[in-house]
Structures are given as structure tokens and as C-alpha cells.
C-alpha positions in Angstrom: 91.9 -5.1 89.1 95.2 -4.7 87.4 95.0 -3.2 83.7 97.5 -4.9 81.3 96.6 -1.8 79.2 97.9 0.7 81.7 101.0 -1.2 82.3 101.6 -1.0 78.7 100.5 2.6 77.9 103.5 3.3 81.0 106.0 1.1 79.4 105.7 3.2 76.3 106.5 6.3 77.7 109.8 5.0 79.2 111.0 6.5 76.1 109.7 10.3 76.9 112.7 12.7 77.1 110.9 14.9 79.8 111.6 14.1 83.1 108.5 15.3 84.7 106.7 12.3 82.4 109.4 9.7 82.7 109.3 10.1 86.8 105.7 9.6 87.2 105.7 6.6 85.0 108.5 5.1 86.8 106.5 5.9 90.3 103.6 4.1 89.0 105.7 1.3 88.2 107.1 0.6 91.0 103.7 1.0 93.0 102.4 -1.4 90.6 105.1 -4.3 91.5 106.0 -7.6 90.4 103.1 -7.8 87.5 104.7 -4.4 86.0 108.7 -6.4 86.0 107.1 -8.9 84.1 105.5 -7.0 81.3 109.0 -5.0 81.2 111.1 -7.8 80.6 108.7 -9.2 77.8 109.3 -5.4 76.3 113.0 -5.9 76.6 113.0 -9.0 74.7 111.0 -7.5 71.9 113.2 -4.4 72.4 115.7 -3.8 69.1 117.4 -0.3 71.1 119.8 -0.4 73.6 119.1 2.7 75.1 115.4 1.7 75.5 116.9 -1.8 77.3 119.0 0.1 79.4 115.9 1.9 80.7 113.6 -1.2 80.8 116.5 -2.4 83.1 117.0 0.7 85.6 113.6 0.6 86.0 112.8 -3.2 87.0 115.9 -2.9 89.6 113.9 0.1 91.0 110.9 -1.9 91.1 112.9 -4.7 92.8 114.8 -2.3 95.2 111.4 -1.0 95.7 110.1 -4.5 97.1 113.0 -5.5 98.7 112.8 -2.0 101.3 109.2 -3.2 102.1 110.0 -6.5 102.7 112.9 -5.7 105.2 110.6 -3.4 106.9 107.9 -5.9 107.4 110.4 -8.5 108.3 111.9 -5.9 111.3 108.5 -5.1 112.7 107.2 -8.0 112.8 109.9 -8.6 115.0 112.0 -10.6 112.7 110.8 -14.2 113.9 111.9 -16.0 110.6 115.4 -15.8 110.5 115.6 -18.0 107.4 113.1 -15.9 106.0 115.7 -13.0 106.7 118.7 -14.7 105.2 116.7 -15.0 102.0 115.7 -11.3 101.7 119.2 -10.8 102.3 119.7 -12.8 99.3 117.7 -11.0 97.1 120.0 -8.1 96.8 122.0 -10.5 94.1 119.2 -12.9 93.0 116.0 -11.2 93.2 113.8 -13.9 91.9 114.7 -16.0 94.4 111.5 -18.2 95.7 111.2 -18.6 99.4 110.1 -22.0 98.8 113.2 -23.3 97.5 115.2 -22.6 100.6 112.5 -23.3 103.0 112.2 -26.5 101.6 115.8 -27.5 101.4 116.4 -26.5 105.1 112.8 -28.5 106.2 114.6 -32.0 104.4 117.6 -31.8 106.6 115.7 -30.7 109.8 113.4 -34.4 108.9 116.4 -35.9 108.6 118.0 -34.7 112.0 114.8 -35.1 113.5 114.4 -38.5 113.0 117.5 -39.3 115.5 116.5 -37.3 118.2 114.8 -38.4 121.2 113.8 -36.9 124.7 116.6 -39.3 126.3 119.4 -37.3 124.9 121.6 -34.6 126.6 121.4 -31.4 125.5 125.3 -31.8 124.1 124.2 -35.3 122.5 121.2 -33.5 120.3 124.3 -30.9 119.1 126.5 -34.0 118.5 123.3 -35.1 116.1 123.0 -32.1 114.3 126.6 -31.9 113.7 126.9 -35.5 112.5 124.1 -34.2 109.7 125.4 -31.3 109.0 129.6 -31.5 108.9 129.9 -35.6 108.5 127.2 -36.3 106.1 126.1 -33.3 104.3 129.9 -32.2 104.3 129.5 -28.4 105.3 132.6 -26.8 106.0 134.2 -23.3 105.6 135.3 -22.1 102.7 138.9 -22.5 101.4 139.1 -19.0 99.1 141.1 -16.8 100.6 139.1 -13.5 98.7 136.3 -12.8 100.6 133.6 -13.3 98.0 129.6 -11.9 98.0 128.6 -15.7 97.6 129.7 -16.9 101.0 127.0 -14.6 102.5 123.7 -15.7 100.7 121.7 -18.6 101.8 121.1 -19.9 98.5 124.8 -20.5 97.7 125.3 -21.8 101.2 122.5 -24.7 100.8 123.8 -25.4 96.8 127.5 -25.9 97.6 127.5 -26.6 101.5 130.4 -23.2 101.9 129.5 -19.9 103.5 131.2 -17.5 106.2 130.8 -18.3 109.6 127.5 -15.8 110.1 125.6 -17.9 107.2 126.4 -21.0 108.9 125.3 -20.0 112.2 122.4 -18.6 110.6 121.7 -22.0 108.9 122.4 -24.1 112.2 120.1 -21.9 114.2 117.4 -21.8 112.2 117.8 -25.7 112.2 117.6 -26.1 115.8 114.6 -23.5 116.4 112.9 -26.2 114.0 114.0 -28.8 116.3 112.7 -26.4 119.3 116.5 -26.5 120.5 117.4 -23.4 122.6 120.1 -22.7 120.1 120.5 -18.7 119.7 123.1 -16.5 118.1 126.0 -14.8 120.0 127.5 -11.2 118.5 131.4 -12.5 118.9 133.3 -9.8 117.7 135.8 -11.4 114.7 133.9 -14.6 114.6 130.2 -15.8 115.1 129.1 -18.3 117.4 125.8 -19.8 118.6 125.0 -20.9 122.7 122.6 -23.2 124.2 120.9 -21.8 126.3 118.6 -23.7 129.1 116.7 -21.3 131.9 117.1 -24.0 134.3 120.6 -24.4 134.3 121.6 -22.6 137.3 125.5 -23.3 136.7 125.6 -20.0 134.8 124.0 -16.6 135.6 123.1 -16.0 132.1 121.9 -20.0 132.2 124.0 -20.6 129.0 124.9 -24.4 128.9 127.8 -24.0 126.4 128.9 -22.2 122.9 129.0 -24.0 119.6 131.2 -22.7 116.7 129.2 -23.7 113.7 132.3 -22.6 111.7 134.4 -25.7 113.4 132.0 -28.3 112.4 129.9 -27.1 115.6 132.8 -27.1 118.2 131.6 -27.0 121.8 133.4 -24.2 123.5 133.4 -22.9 127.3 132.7 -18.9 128.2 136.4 -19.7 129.2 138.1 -20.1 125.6 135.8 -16.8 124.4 137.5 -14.8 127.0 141.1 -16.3 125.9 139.7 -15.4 122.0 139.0 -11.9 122.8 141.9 -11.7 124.7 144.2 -12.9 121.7 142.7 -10.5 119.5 142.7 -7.4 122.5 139.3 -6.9 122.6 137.7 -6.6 126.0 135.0 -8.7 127.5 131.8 -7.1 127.1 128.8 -9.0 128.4 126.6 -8.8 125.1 129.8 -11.0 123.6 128.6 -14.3 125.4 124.6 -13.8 125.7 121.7 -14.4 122.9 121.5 -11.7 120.2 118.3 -11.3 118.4 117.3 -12.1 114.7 117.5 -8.9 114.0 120.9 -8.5 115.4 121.7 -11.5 113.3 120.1 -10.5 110.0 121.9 -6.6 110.5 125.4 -8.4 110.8 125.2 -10.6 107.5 123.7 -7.1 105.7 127.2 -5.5 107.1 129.4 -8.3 106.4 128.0 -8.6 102.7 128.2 -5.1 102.1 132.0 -5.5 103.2 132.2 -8.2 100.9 130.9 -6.1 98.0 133.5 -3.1 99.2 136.1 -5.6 98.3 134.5 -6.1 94.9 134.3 -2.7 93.8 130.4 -3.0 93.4 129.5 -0.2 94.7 125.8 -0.4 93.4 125.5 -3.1 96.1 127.4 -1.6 98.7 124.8 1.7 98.2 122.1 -0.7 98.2 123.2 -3.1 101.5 123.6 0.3 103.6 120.1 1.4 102.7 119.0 -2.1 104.1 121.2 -1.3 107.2 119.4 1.6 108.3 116.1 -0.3 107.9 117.0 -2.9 109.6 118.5 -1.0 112.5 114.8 0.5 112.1 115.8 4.2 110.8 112.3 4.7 108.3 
């Protein structure tokens, strides 16, 4: 059982000088989680010293670092089936007291909705022409128009509030969707860009059995393996054949880390950017 008395006894030495107390509180801390960031930010309020405050708030982004790592870890081996759940770990990095349950629940009203006008008779191209519909014509998602790459674009959260994100985010989004909708809809690593296929094991037209490539970045634009090849071509990048077949979640979750760390780069945050390549090499399973 937790003891409130412990957690405050460890709070109070924060303010010991000697590093061989200080550490070992701060150790204890973090092992003792989310009830110990609560009790710290009550201290802070009460708090009338900066330099105490300052601690109180190195400490509770420890403990939330802390969390974070073992959440990524336990996302990757489990073998990262959630990919929404990913996104919102990702998230975490810049609002850690995000609530799963918020996003899940945002993305389970517009998979209802999508749901609801799909039916066994359609094509595989006519239940992407619904989802579209939902998500570009009536819930107005679109690309962003900033030019500066900004953190925001990359988090799930901001991309469900304002309907903007980069094109990983939105795949991720649209992806997630259709796995809901138990569409064959996976993520493809496309160098420069992001993409998404369909992929169908009985469609014998292609050897990797991939119907066709959406671009959820181009208000889900059906593409042909032929206009990929003329895309890496344009940017002289040659074809390799992990460009046009499913990655995994964990591919996909290890590209928006990279991409928001890049994003932080350009920010100057370099807190983050320290942070996000920590979370690389978890997620590329180096623990």
C-alpha cells in the first residue's frame, strides 16, 4: 500500500544539498510514479522558493520521462498492435497528461460514422471513396498551410482538435481508421512522403497482392505502383522494394518519433530532441 507519509518525508528532502541523499530520493520517486507527480505538484503550489520549484519540476519530468520509456517498451514488445495507442505515447513527450480515452474516443465517433455507410456490396476503392468523403469533405482534414515545420503537426491530439498534421499523422490517423473498419489498409515507408496501400491476398494482379496506394495527404488520392516509381524518380531516389510493400506499426510509430524530433531540431528544443532519440532507440528495440 502506498504511504502518503513516505511520499512526503521524500519531497522534503528535495531540498538536501548532498547528492548522495538527493539521488536516492529522486530514484524512489520515480519508482513510485504517477501518485508521487501529484503530491509534487501540490508542493509546488504551496512552494514560496523558486529554487525549490525548479526542483519539484526537474523531478516530475523525470518521473514522466521515467513512464514514458516503459510505456514505449511495452508498446514495442507487445508488438506494437495499437498504432493509435502509439501515436498517443508519441504525444506525450509535449503533453504528458494526455488521457488515452480522449483520443480513443474521438477516433471511435468517426469510425461509427464511416461505418454506418459501408456495406459488403462495395468495392474495395468505393469503401476508400467513403472514408474519404468522412474524413476530407465533411470533417475537412487537410494538410497544413504553415510553411515552418512545427512540433504540433506531429501529435495526434492536435491532429484530431484542428483536423491539420503532416502527412505521417494523417496516415497514421487513416490507418488506424480502417483497421477499425477491418480494411486491409497498411502503411508504406515512401521515402519524402507517406502513403498507405490496400492490400488484398487474393488479388493475384500484383505479386505483392497490393490493390492500389492511397495518399492520405491528397485527401486520400488513389495512386498506381506506376506514379511511385515516377515520384522516386523525380526526387532520384531508387526503387527499393520495401518503398511499395506494408511496413509495420512499429515502423510507423519509429518514423513519427524521427520526424518530431526533426521538427524539434528546427525549434531549438533540444530537451526534446535529447528525449525523442532516447525513444528512437527503444523503439528500434536497443534496451
Amino acid at each position: 500500500m502506498l504511504n502518503k507519509n513516505e511520499i512526503e518525508a521524500l519531497i522534503n528532502l528535495l531540498d538536501d544539498p548532498d547528492s548522495n541523499v538527493f539521488d536516492p530520493v529522486v530514484d524512489r520517486l520515480i519508482e513510485l510514479g504517477d501518485p508521487a507527480v501529484q503530491a509534487l505538484e501540490q508542493r509546488w503550489e504551496k512552494s514560496l522558493r523558486v529554487n525549490h520549484q525548479e526542483r519539484i519540476e526537474r523531478v516530475i519530468k523525470q518521473i514522466q520521462s521515467s513512464r514514458l520509456k516503459k510505456e514505449i517498451i511495452a508498446w514495442r514488445t507487445s508488438g506494437g498492435k495499437d498504432l493509435l495507442y502509439g501515436a498517443f505515447l508519441v504525444a506525450r513527450i509535449q503533453y504528458p497528461e494526455l488521457q488515452y480515452e480522449e483520443i480513443n474516443k474521438a477516433v471511435e465517433k468517426i469510425r461509427r460514422d464511416i461505418w454506418l455507410e459501408l456495406n459488403n456490396e462495395l468495392t474495395a476503392l468505393e469503401k476508400v471513396k467513403v472514408i474519404n468523403y468522412f474524413l476530407y469533405d465533411l470533417l475537412g482534414y487537410d494538410k497544413s498551410t504553415k510553411k515552418k515545420i512545427s512540433p504540433q503537426l506531429f501529435l495526434i491530439n492536435h491532429l484530431l482538435d484542428t483536423h491539420k498534421g503532416s502527412p505521417v499523422i494523417m496516415g497514421l490517423l487513416y490507418a488506424d481508421i480502417a483497421h477499425r473498419l477491418e480494411l486491409p489498409v497498411y502503411g508504406v515507408n515512401l521515402p519524402r512522403n507517406f502513403i498507405l496501400c490496400y492490400y488484398d491476398e487474393e488479388f493475384t494482379e500484383d505479386p505483392n497482392r497490393i490493390m492500389f496506394y492511397i495518399n492520405p495527404y491528397n485527401k486520400g488520392a488513389v495512386l498506381g505502383r506506376g506514379e511511385l516509381e515516377y515520384f522516386l524518380d523525380q526526387v532520384n531516389l531508387e526503387p527499393k522494394s520495401f518503398y511499395f510493400t506494408p511496413c509495420s506499426n512499429i515502423d510507423i510509430i519509429e518514423r513519427l518519433i524521427f520526424n518530431l524530433k526533426f521538427a524539434f531540431e528546427q525549434a531549438r528544443q533540444n530537451d526534446k530532441v535529447s528525449q525523442l532519440n532516447e525513444l528512437l532507440d527503444l523503439i528500434k528495440g536497443e534496451f
